[in-house]
C-alpha positions in Angstrom: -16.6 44.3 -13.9 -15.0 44.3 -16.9 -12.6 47.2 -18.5 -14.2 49.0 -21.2 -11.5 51.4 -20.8 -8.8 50.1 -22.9 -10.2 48.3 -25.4 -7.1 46.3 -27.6 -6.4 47.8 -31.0 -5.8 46.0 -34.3 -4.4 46.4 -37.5 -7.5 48.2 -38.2 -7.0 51.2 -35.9 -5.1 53.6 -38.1 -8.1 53.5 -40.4 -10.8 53.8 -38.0 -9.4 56.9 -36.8 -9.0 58.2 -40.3 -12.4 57.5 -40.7 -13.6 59.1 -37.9 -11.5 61.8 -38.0 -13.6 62.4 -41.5 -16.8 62.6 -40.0 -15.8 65.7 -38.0 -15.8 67.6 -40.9 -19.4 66.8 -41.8 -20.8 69.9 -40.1 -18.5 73.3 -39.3 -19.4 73.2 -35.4 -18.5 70.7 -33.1 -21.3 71.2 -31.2 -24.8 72.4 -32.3 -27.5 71.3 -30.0 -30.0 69.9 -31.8 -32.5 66.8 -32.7 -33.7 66.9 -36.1 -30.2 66.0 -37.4 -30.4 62.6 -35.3 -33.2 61.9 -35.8 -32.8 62.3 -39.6 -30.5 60.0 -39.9 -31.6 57.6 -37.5 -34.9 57.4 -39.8 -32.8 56.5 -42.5 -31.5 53.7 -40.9 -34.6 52.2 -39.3 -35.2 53.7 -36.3 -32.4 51.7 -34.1 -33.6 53.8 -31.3 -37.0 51.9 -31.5 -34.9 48.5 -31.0 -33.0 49.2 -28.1 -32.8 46.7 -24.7 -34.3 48.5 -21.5 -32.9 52.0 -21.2 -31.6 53.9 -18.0 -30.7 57.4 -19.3 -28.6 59.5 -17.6 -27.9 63.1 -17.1 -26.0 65.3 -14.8 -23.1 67.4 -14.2 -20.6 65.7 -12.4 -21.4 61.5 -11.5 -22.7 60.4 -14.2 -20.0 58.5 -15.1 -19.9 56.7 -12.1 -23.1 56.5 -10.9 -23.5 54.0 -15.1 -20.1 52.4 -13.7 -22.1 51.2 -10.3 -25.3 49.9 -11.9 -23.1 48.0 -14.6 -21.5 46.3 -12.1 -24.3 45.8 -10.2 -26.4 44.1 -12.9 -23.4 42.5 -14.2 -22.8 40.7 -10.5 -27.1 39.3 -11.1 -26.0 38.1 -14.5 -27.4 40.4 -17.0 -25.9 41.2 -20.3 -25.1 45.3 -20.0 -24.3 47.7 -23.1 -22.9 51.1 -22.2 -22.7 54.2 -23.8 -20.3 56.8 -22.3 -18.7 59.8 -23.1 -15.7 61.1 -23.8 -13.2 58.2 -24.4 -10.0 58.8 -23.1 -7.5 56.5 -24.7 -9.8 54.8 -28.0 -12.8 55.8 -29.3 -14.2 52.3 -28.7 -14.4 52.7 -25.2 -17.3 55.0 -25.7 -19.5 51.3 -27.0 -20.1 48.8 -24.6 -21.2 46.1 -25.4 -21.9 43.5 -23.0 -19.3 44.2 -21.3 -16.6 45.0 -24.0 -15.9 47.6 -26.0 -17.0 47.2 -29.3 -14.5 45.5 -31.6 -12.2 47.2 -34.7 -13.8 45.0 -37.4 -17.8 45.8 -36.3 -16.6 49.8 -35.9 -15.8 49.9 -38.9 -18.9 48.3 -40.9 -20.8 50.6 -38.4 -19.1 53.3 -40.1 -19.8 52.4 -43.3 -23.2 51.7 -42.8 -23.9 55.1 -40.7 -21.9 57.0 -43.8 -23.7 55.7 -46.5 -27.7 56.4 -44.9 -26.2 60.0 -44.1 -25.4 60.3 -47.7 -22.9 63.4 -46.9 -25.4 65.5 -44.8 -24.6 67.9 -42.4 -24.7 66.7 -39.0 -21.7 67.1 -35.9 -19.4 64.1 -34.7 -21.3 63.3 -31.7 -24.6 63.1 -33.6 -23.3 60.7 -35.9 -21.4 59.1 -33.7 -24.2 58.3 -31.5 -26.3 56.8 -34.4 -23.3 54.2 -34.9 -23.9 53.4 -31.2 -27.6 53.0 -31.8 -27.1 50.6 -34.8 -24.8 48.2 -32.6 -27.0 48.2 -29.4 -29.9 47.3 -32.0 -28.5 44.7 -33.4 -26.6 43.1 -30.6 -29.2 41.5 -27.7 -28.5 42.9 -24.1 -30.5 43.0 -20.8 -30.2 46.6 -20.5 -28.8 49.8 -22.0 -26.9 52.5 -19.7 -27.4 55.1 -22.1 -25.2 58.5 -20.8 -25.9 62.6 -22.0 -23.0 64.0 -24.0 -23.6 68.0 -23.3 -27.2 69.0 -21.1 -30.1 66.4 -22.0 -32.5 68.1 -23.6 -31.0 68.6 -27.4 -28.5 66.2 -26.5 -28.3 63.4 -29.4 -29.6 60.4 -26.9 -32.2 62.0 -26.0 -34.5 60.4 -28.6 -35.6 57.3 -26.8 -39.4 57.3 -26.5 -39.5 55.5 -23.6 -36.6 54.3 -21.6 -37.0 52.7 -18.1 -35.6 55.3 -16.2 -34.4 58.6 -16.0 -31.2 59.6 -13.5 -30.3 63.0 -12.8 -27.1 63.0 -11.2 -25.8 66.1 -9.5 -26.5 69.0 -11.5 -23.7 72.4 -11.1 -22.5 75.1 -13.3 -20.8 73.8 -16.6 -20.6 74.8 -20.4 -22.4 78.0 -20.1 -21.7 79.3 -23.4 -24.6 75.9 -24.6 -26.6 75.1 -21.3 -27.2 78.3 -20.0 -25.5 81.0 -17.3 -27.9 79.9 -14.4 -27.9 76.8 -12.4 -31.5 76.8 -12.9 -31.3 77.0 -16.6 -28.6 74.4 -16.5 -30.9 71.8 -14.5 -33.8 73.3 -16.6 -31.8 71.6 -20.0 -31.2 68.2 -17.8 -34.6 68.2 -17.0 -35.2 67.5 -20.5 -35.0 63.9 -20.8 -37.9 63.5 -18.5 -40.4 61.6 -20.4 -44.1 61.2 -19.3 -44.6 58.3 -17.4 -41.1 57.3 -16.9 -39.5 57.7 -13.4 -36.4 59.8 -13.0 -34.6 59.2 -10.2 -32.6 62.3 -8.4 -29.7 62.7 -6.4 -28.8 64.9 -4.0 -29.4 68.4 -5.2 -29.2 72.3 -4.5 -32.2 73.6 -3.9 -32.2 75.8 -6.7 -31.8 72.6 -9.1 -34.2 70.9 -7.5 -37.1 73.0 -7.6 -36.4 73.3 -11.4 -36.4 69.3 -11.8 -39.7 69.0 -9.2 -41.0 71.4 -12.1 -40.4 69.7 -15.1 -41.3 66.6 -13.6 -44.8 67.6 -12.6 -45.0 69.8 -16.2 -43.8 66.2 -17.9 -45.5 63.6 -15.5 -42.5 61.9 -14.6 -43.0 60.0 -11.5 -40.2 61.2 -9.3 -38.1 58.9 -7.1 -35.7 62.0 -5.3 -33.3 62.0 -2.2 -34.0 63.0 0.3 -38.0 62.6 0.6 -37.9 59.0 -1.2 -34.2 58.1 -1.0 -31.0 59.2 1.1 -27.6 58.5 1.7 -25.3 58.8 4.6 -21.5 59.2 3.9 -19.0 57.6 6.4 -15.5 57.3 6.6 -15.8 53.5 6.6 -18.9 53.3 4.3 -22.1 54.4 3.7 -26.2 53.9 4.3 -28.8 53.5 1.8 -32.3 54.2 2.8 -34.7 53.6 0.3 -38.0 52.3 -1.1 -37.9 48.5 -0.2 -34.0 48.1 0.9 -32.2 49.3 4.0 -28.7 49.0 3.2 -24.9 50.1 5.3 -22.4 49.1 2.5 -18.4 49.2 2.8 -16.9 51.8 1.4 -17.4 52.1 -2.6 -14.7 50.4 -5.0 -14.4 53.8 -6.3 -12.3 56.7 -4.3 -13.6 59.8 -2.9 -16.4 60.8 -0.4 -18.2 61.5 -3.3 -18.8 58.3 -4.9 -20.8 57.0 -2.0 -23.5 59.7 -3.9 -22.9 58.2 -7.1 -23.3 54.5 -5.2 -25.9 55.3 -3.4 -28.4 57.0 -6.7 -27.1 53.4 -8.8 -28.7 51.6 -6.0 -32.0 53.9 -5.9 -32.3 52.7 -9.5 -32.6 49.3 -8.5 -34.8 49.7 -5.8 -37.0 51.7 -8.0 -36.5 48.7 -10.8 -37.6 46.1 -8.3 -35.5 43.3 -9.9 -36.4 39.6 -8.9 -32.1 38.8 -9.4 -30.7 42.0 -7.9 -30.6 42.0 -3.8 -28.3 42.9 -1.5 -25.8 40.0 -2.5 -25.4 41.8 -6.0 -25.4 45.1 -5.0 -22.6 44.8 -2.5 -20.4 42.7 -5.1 -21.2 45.6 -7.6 -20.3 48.8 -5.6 -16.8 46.6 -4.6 -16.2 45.9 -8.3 -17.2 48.6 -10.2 -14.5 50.4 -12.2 -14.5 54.0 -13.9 -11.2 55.2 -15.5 -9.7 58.3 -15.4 -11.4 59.3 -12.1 -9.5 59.3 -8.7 -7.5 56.2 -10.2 -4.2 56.0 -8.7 -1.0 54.9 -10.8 1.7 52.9 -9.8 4.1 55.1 -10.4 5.5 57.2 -13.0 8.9 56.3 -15.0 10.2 55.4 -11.5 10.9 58.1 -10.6 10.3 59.5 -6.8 9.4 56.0 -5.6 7.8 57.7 -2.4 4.8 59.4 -3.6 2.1 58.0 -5.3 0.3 59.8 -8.0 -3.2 59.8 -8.2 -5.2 61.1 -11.8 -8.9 62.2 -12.4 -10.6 64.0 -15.0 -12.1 66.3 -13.0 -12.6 69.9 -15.3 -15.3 72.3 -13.1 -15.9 73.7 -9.5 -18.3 70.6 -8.3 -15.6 68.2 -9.4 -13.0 70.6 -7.6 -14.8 70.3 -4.5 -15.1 66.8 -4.4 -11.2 66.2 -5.1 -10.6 69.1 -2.3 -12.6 66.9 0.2 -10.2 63.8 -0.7 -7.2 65.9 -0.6 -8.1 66.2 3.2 -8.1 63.0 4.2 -4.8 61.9 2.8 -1.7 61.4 4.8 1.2 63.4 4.0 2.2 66.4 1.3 -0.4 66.7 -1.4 0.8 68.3 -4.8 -1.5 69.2 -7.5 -0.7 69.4 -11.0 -3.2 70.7 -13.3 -3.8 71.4 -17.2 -7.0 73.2 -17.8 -8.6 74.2 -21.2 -8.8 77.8 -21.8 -12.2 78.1 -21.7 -12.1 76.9 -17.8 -12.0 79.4 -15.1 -9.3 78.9 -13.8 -9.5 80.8 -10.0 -12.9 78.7 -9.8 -11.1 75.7 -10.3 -8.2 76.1 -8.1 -9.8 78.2 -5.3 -11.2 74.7 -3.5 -7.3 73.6 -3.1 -6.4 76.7 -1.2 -5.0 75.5 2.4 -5.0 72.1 1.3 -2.4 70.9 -0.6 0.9 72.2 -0.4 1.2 73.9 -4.0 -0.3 73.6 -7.8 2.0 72.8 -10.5 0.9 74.3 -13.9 1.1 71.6 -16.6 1.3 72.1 -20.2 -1.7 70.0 -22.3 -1.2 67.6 -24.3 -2.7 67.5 -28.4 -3.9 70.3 -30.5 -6.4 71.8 -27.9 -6.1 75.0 -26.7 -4.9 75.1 -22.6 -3.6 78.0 -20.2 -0.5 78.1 -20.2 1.6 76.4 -17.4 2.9 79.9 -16.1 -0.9 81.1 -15.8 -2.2 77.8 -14.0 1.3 78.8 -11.2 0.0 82.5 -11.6 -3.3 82.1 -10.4 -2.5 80.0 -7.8 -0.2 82.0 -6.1 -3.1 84.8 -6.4 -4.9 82.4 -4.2 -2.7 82.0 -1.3 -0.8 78.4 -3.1 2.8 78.1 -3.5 2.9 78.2 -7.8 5.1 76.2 -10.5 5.0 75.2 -14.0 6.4 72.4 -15.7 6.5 70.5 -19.4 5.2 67.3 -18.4 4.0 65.0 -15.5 7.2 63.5 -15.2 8.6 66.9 -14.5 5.9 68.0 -11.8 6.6 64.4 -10.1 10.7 65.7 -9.8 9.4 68.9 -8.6 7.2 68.3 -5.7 9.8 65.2 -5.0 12.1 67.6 -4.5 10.1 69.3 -1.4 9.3 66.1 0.6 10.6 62.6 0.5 7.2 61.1 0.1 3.8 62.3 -0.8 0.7 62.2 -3.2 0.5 64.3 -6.9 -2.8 64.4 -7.8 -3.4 65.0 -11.6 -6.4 67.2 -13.4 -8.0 69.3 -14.8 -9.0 67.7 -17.8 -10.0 64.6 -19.4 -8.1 65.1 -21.8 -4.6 65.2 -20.3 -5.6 62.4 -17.7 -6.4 60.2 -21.3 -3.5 61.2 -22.5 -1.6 60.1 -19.3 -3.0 56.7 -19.3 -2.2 56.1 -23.1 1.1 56.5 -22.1 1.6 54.7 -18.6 -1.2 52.3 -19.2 1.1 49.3 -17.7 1.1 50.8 -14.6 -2.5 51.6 -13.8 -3.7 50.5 -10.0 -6.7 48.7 -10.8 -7.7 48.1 -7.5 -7.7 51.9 -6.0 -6.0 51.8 -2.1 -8.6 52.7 0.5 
């Protein structure tokens, strides 16, 4: 598969941030959930949405991300042409347009822009709205097999969610995140996911709580979306050395995904419900195991090589991971690793922070407070080392990555540093030590 991830920049670059960074000032908020804004401008410009490829849309609190990495490589391996749409970026902002398989150039950006600017004639709408119509225009206008078409924030008001009628709908796991826009429940939060069910469109479901899934089972009946859920249609068991896929047509046990983590055997396993629900003449077993052992996603239990040489015995591990769900799952990894585990974390401020930690407890050896990188506002290093030692974990702060590596270093010979808490710092990390990303992860 190829990486959208780090798309090359040009002598065009300075200005396409400038430009962008001009279209955040186009509404006060940056986020106001809405649809008449969209689909507004998208009227202005022809209704893109109406000329899209085949659409898989997908929602979900933690897996998305993956779960669009596994079918890309998976149709990729039969041949097809695949545009993505993912977000947030974490190095460019052209990661975030796929098309066919690379990010979308400097030179089209740009006359996206100006195109997109010029039919919103100055109107208020946020960045991801507009932003979002840009990626309509070039998936339009550029031919493709499919579209993998990813939520920002919830589903329902989110800005892709004005596809009449995409081929599928995926649900990924739903837990509790951004609560201040989807809602304090769990059911109110799968309630706003639910959203992009569309009336004789399948959704396909992963593995739920039971409270989330009797609010999708809802929705789905209330919309008349045909449902395609594990466990009753679909499940997956998780093995050390693999997984199982049982599902509608295809009996599958798979090696172990190409991506790390128990987890991702989920996320494998719901990409491979959506082609057994799809029924694809050219995807089989042949492309479906080439897929899951090719499929790349950035930023997400991707080791590094190392880090300024220093502490050549450890290996240091990043992922994006910002809420309890993705906590858990990184816990469950930390297990299964030999040796000391150290983690060092950034979290925004609006992140609880003993919510996040409390998974680690008893499994890695300390947490080291980091400080965040760019304008955004983060807990401080001292509170990350705080409220870890509230929870039982040895605590330490430090500047910088580099200085959290020379830390735990300091304790043990070897080891593993796992980095987190934010997609943010883990972009941040790669912009820097981009040379000496791992791009095939160890098993």
């Amino acid at each position: 598969m190829d990486d959208l991830s780090r798309p090359e920049p040009s002598g065009l670059s300075a200005e396409i941030d400038a430009r962008l960074a001009h279209l955040q000032k186009l509404h006060p908020r940056v986020i106001d959930l809405s649809l008449g804004r969209i689909e507004r401008l998208l009227q202005a410009l022809g209704r893109p949405q109406d000329r899209l490829p085949p659409v898989i849309h997908l929602a979900g609190t933690n897996g998305k991300g993956s779960t669009l990495a596994f079918l890309n490589a998976c149709l990729a391996a039969s041949g097809k042409r695949v545009h993505t749409y993912t977000s947030p970026h974490l190095i460019r902002f052209n990661e975030r347009i796929g098309l066919a398989g690379a990010p979308v150039t400097d030179a089209l950006l740009l006359d996206l822009i100006d195109r997109v600017e010029a039919a919103n004639q100055g109107q208020e709408i946020t960045w991801f709205e507009i932003t979002t119509a840009i990626a309509y225009l070039a998936y339009a206008e550029k031919p493709a097999d499919w579209l993998l078409l990813e939520t920002g924030l919830g589903g329902r008001l989110d800005a892709t969610n004005v596809v009449d009628k995409p081929a599928l709908s995926v649900i990924t796991p739903v837990s509790i995140d951004h609560q201040g826009y989807l809602g304090d429940t769990l059911a109110q939060i799968a309630g706003e996911k639910a959203g992009i069910f569309k009336p004789d469109v399948p959704a396909v479901i992963a593995p739920q709580s039971t409270v989330a899934w009797r609010v999708l089972e809802d929705a789905a009946t209330a919309t008349g979306s045909p449902l395609f859920a594990a466990p009753a249609q679909w499940r997956v068991e998780t093995r050390r050395d693999g997984f199982a896929y049982r599902g509608r047509r295809w009996s599958f046990d798979l090696p172990t995904p190409a991506l790390s983590g128990l987890h991702q055997s989920i996320n494998a396993a719901t990409a491979i419900a959506c082609l057994d629900l799809l029924d694809l003449p050219d995807v089989g077993e042949a492309e479906i195991v080439a897929g899951i052992g090719k499929a790349t996603w950035p930023g997400r239990l991707q080791p590094l090589a190392g880090i300024g040489g220093q502490a050549p015995g450890w290996q240091v591990w990043v992922d994006g991971g910002h809420n309890r769900a993705a906590a858990e799952a990184l816990a469950a990894w930390v297990q299964h690793q030999h040796g000391p585990v150290w983690l060092a974390a950034a979290l925004l401020d609006n992140r609880d922070l003993p919510d996040f930690l409390a998974p680690f407890a008893g499994r890695v050896q300390g947490v080291i407070g980091l400080a965040g990188p760019g304008d955004h506002d983060w807990h401080v290093p001292d509170r990350v080392a705080a409220v870890a030692t509230d929870l039982g974990m040895q605590g330490h702060s430090a500047g910088s990555v580099e200085q959290a590596l020379a830390l735990a270093g300091q304790q043990s010979a070897t080891g593993t540093l796992l980095v987190t808490g934010s997609l943010y710092l883990v972009g941040d990390i790669l912009g820097r030590y981009g040379d000496q990303i791992v791009t095939a992860p160890s098993r």
